[in-house]
Every structure is written in structure tokens, then in C-alpha cells.
C-alpha positions in Angstrom: 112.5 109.6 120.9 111.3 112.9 119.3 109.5 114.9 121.2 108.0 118.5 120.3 105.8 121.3 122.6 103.6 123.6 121.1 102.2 127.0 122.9 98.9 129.1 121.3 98.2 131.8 122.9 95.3 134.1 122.4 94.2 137.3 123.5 91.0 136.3 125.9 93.1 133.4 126.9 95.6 131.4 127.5 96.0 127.8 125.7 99.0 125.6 126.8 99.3 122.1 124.7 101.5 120.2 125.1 102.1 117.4 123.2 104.8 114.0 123.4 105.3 111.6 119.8 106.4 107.9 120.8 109.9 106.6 119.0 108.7 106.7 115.6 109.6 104.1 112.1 110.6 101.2 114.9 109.2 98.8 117.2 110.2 97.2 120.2 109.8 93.8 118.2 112.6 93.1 115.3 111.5 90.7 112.5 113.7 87.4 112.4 115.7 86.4 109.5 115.8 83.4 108.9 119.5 82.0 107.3 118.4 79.2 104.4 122.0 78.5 104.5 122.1 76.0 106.6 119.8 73.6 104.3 121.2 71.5 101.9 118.1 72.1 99.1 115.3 73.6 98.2 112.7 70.7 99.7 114.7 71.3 103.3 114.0 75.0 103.5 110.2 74.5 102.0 109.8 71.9 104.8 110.8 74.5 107.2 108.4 77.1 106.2 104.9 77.1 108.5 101.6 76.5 106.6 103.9 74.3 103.9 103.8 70.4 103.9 106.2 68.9 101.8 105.8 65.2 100.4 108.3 63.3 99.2 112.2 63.8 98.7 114.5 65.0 96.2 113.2 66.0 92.5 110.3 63.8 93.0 108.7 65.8 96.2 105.2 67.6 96.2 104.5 70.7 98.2 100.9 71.2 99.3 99.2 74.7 101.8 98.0 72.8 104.7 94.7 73.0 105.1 94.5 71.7 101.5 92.8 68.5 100.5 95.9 66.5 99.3 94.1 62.9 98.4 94.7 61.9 95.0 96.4 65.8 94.5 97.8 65.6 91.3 97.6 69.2 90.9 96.9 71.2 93.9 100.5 72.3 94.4 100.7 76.0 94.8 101.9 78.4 93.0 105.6 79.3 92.9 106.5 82.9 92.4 110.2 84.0 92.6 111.2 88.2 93.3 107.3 88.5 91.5 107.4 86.7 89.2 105.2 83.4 88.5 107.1 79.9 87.7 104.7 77.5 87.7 103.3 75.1 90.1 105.6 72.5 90.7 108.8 72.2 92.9 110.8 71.0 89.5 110.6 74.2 88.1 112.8 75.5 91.2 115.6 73.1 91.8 117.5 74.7 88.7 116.7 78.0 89.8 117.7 78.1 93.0 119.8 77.3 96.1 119.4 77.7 100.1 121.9 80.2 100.0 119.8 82.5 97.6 116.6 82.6 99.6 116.1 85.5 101.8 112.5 85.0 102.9 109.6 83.4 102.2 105.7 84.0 102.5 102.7 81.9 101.8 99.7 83.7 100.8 96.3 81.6 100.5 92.3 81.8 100.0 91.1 85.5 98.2 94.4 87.1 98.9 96.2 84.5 96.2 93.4 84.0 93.5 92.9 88.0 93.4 96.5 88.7 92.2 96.9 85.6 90.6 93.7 84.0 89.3 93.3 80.5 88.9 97.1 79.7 88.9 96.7 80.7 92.8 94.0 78.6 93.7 95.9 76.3 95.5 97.7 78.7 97.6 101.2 81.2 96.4 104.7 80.4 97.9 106.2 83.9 97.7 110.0 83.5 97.1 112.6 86.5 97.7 115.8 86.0 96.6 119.3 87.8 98.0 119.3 89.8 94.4 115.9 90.9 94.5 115.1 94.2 93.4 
């Protein structure tokens, strides 16, 4: 914890101030990270993620933002981007590219937020990928 006292003094009179900073770049709460590892593929570890539904198994599974209207979704998937930069829509595009054991976090992002950086591509919602080698 830093901490730091000041004293002004003039001549007419005499100021004291003192003044106490709190622990400062770190907070009492540590963000989890989460180990993909333990997954066997990519549709495991998307199932896992909150705000993702996940239909289907294998190469043949759909990923959908809840909240979504899914009926007769033949493309509403959203977006895919991986260390920034966009793949496409659809979970196919991402079995080649990666494993479990290369994913060290992922976001969703959804509504204004995704079709402001993105456009229409992110109308559907973005899965934010961030791999072990990002840079």
C-alpha cells in the first residue's frame, strides 16, 4: 500500500493535509482462468462458454448467442474472430484452426457493441477467440 503526506504551509496560516492512496493497479478480486484443456474439442469448450448455445455435435454442430431467434437459423451463427481477426461465421471454419489447448479465453460481445466494429458480419452476435500465441 502506498501511502504519501503532504504539508503547505503559509505565512498567515497553517495548512496541514494529509492525504492516504489505497493499494493501487490490483483488486481484491483475481479474474479466473479458465484451462480449455480439459475439453476434448472445440464444440466442448464453446458449450462451456455462458451466453453460447451450441446445437449439434462434432463438424456438423451450430453455435447460436442466446437470446437469438434460432428457428429455421440457417444463418444466424455469430461471428468468429480469432487474436482479431474475423473467420467467418461458422464453427467449420475453426475445427482446423484450433484445439482446447490453444484457447486462452473467450468473450462474447452482442447487440451495438458487435455490429459497430464489425458491421453486418456481427449481427448475430461476435465469439472473441484468444489464443495462447496471441500477440
Amino acid at each position: 500500500m502506498k501511502r504519501f503526506k503532504l504539508l503547505f504551509l503559509t505565512t498567515t496560516f497553517s495548512l496541514l493535509f494529509v492525504a492516504c492512496s489505497s493499494t493501487s493497479g490490483t483488486s481484491n478480486k483475481q479474474r479466473a482462468v479458465k484451462d480449455y484443456s480439459q475439453y476434448n474439442n472445440l464444440v466442448e469448450v464453446l458449450q462451456s462458454v455462458q451466453g453460447l448455445r451450441v446445437m449439434g455435435n462434432g463438424s456438423s454442430a451450430k453455435v447460436f448467442m442466446s437470446g437469438y431467434n434460432t428457428t429455421n437459423a440457417t444463418n444466424r451463427e455469430p461471428l468468429f474472430v480469432v487474436d482479431g481477426i474475423p473467420v467467418g461465421s461458422s464453427l467449420v471454419n475453426l475445427n482446423g484452426m484450433l484445439t482446447p489447448v490453444m484457447v486462452k479465453s473467450i468473450k462474447t460481445v452482442r447487440g451495438m457493441q458487435a455490429t459497430s466494429r464489425y458491421g453486418d458480419a456481427g449481427l448475430y452476435g461476435v465469439v472473441q477467440i484468444t489464443t495462447i500465441n496471441a500477440k
